[in-house]
FIPAPA-997791 format. One line per field, with one value per residue: residue number from 1; residue in three letters; z, y negated, x of N, C-alpha, C in turn. Coordinates in Angstrom, 3 decimals, decimal comma, padded with zeros to 6 digits. Layout:
# residues N
i <- [NUM/...]
aa <- [ALA/...]
n.w <- [Z/...]
n.v <- [Y/...]
n.u <- [X/...]
ca.w <- [Z/...]
ca.v <- [Y/...]
ca.u <- [X/...]
c.w <- [Z/...]
c.v <- [Y/...]
c.u <- [X/...]
# end
This chain:
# residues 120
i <- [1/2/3/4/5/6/7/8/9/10/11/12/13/14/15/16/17/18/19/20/21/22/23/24/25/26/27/28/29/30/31/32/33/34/35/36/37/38/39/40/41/42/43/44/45/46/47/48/49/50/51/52/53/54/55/56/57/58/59/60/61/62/63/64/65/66/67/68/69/70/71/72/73/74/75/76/77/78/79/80/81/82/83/84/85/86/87/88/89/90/91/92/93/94/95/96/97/98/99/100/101/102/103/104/105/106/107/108/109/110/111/112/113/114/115/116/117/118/119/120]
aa <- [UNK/UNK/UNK/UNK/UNK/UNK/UNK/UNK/UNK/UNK/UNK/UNK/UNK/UNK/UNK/UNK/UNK/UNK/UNK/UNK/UNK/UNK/UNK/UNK/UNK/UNK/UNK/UNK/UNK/UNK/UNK/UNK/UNK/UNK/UNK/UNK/UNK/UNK/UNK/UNK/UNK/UNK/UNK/UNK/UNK/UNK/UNK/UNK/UNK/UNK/UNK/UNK/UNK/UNK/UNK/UNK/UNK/UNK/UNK/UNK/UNK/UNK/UNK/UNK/UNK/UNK/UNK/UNK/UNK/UNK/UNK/UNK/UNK/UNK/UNK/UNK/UNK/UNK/UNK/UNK/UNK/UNK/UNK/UNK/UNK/UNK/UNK/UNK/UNK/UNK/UNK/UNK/UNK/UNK/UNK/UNK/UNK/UNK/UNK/UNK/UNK/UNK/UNK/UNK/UNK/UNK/UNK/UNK/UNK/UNK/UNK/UNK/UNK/UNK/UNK/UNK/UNK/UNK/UNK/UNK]
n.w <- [069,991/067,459/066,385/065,267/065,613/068,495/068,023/067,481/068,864/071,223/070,235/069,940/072,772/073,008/071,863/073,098/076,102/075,204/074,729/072,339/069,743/066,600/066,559/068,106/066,425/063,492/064,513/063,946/062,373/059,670/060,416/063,202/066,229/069,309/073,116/075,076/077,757/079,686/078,866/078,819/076,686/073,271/070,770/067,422/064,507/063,647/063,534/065,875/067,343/067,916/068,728/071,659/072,470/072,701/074,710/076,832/077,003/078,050/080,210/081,679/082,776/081,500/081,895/080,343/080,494/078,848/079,530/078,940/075,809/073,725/071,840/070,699/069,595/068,258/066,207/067,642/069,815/073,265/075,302/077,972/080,491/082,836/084,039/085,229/086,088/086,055/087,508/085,194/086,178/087,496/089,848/091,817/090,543/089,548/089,527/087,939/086,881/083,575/080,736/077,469/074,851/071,223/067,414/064,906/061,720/058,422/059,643/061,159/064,309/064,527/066,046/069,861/073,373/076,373/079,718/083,164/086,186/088,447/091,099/090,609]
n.v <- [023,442/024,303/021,931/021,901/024,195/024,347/022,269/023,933/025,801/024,211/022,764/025,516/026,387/024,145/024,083/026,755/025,864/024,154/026,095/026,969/028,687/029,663/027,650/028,379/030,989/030,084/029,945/032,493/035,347/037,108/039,805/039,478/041,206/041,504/041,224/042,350/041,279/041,271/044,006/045,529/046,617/046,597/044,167/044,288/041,932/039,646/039,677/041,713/039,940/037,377/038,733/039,241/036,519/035,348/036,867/036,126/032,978/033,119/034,400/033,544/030,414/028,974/027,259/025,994/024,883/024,254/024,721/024,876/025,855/028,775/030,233/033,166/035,750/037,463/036,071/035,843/033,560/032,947/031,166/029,615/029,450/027,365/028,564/028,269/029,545/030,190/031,119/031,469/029,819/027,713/028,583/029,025/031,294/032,327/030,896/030,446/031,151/032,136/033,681/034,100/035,936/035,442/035,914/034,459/033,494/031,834/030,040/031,037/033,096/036,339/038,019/038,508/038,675/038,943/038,120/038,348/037,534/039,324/040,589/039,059]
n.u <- [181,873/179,525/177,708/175,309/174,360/174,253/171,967/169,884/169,167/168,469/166,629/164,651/164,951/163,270/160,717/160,036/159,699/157,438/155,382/154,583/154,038/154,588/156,321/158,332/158,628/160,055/162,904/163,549/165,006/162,789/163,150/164,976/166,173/165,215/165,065/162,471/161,084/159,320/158,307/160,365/161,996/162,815/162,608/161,450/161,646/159,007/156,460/155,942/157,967/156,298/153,659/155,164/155,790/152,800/151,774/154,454/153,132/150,917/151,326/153,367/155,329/157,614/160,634/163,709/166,610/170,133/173,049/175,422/177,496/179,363/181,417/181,730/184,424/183,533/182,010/179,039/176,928/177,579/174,948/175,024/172,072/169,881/167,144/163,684/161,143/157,398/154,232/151,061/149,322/150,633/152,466/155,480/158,011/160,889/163,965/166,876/170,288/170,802/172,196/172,096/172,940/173,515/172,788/173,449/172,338/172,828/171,281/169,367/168,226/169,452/170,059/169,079/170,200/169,926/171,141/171,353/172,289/173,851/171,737/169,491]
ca.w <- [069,481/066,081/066,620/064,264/066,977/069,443/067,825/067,203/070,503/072,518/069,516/070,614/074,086/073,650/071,409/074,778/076,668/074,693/074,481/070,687/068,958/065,415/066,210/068,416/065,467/062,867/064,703/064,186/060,933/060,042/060,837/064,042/067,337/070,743/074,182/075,551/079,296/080,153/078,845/079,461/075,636/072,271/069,523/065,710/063,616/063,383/063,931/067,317/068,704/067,591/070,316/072,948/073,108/072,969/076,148/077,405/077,494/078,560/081,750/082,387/081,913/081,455/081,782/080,389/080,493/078,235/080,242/077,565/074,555/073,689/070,433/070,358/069,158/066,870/065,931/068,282/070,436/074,137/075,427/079,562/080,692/083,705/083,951/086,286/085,669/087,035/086,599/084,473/087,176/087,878/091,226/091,072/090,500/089,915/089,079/088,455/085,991/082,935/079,778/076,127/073,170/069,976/066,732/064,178/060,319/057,524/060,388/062,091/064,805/064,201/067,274/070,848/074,417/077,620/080,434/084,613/086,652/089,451/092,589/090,221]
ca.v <- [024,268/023,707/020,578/022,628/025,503/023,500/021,838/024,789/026,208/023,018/022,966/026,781/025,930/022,943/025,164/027,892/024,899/023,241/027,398/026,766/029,929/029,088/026,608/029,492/032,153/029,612/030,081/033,815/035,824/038,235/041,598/039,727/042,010/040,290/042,043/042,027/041,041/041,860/045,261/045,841/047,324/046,365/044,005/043,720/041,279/038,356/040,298/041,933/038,298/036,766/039,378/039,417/035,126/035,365/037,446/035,679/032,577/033,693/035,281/032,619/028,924/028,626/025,927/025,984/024,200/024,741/024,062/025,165/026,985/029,225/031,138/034,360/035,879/038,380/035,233/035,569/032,354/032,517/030,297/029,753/028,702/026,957/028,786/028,123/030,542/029,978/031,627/031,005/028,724/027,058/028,684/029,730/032,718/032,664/030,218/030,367/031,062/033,302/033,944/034,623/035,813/034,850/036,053/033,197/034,054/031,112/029,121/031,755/034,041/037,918/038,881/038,045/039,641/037,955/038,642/037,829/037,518/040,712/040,373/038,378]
ca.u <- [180,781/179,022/176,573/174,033/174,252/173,656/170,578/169,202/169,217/167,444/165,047/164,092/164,005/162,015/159,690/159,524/159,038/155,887/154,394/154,712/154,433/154,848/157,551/159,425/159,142/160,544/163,798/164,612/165,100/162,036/163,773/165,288/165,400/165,455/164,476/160,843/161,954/158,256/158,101/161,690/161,730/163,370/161,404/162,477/160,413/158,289/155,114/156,456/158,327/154,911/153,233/155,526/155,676/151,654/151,668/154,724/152,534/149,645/151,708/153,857/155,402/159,466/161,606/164,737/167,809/170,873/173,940/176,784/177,222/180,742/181,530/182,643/185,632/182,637/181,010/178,035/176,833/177,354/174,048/174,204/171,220/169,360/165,404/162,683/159,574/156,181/153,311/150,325/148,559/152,000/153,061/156,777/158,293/162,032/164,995/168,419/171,132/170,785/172,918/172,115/174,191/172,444/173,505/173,131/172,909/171,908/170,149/168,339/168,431/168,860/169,757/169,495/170,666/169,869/172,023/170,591/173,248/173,808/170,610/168,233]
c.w <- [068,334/066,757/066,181/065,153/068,021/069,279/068,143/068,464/071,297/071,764/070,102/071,771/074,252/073,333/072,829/075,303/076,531/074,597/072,952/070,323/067,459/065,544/066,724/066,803/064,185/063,435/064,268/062,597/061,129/060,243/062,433/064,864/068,745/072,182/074,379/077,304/080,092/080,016/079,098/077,637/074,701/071,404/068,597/064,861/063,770/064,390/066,168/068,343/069,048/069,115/071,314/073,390/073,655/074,567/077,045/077,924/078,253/080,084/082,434/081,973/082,406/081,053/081,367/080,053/079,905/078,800/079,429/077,023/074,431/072,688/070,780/069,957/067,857/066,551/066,585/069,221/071,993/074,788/077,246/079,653/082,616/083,299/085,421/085,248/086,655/086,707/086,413/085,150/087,743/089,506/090,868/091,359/090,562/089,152/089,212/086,810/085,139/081,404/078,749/075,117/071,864/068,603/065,559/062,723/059,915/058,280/061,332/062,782/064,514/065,047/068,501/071,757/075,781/078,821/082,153/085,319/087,859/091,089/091,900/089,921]
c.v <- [023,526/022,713/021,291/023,661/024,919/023,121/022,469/025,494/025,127/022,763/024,450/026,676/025,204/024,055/025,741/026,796/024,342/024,870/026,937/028,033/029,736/028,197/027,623/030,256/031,239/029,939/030,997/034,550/036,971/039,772/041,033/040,729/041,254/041,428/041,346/041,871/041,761/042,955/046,081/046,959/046,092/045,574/043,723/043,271/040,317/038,760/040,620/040,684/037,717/037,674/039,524/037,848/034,852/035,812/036,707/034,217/032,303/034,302/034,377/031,506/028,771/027,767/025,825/024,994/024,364/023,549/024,160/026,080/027,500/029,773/032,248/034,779/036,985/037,138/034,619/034,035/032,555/031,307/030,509/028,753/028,093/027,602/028,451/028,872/030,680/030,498/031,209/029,709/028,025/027,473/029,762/030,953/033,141/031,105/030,545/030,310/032,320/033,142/034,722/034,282/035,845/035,316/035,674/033,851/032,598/030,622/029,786/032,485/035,534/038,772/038,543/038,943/038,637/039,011/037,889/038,041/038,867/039,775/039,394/038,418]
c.u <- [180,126/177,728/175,204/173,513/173,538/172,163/169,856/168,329/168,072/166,618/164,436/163,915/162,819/160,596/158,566/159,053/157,254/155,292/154,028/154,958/154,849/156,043/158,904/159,634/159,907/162,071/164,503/164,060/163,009/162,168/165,016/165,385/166,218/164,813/162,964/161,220/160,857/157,778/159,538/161,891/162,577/162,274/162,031/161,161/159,558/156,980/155,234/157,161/157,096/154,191/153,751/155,333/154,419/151,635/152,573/153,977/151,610/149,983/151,935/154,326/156,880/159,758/162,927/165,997/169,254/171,813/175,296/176,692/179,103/180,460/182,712/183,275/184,451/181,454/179,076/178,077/176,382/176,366/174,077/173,319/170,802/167,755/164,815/161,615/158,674/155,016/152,124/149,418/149,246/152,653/154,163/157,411/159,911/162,865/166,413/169,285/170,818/171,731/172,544/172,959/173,146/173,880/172,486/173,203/172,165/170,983/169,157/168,618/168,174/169,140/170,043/169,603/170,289/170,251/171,424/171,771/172,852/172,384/169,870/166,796]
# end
């Protein structure tokens, strides 16, 4: 897997990690679109990631863990992960395995998918 990919990736976690807004949205193009997990809805844009991370902090506090990366045969970036999610006062909520495809342009994300494995 590209080293640069890679980076990129456990820099954006760490980001989620530290509740860094500004350091998250540096990651993704400004006409990205990524899911809202918490509204169960579609977001495209800076403005809209910008409000869903706000609220995601503010809800809750994710941990994540990037266990391997794969490349797609359509150039997208297979990302499995390790999460733990706890909420805002640190008492926990879920852990386990989850999977995002990331689609990389010129350094940035423009589009992601996150995948929960079946009974999560």
């Amino acid at each position: 897997m590209n080293e640069e990919v890679e980076a990129l990736l456990t820099s954006l976690y760490d980001a989620i990690d530290r509740q860094d807004v500004d350091a998250v949205l540096a990651f993704f193009h400004r006409d990205a679109r990524i899911p809202d997990s918490l509204e169960e809805a579609a977001l495209v844009g800076r403005d809209q990631i910008r409000g869903y991370y706000q609220r995601q902090f503010a809800t809750i506090r994710v941990g994540s863990s990037l266990l391997a990366t794969k490349l797609l045969p359509d150039g997208r970036v297979e990302a499995s992960l390790h999460v733990q999610v706890r909420g805002a006062e640190g008492g926990f909520w879920w852990e386990g395995p989850i999977t995002a495809t990331y689609r990389i342009e010129n350094g940035l994300i423009t589009e992601m998918t996150v995948t929960e494995p079946p009974g999560s």
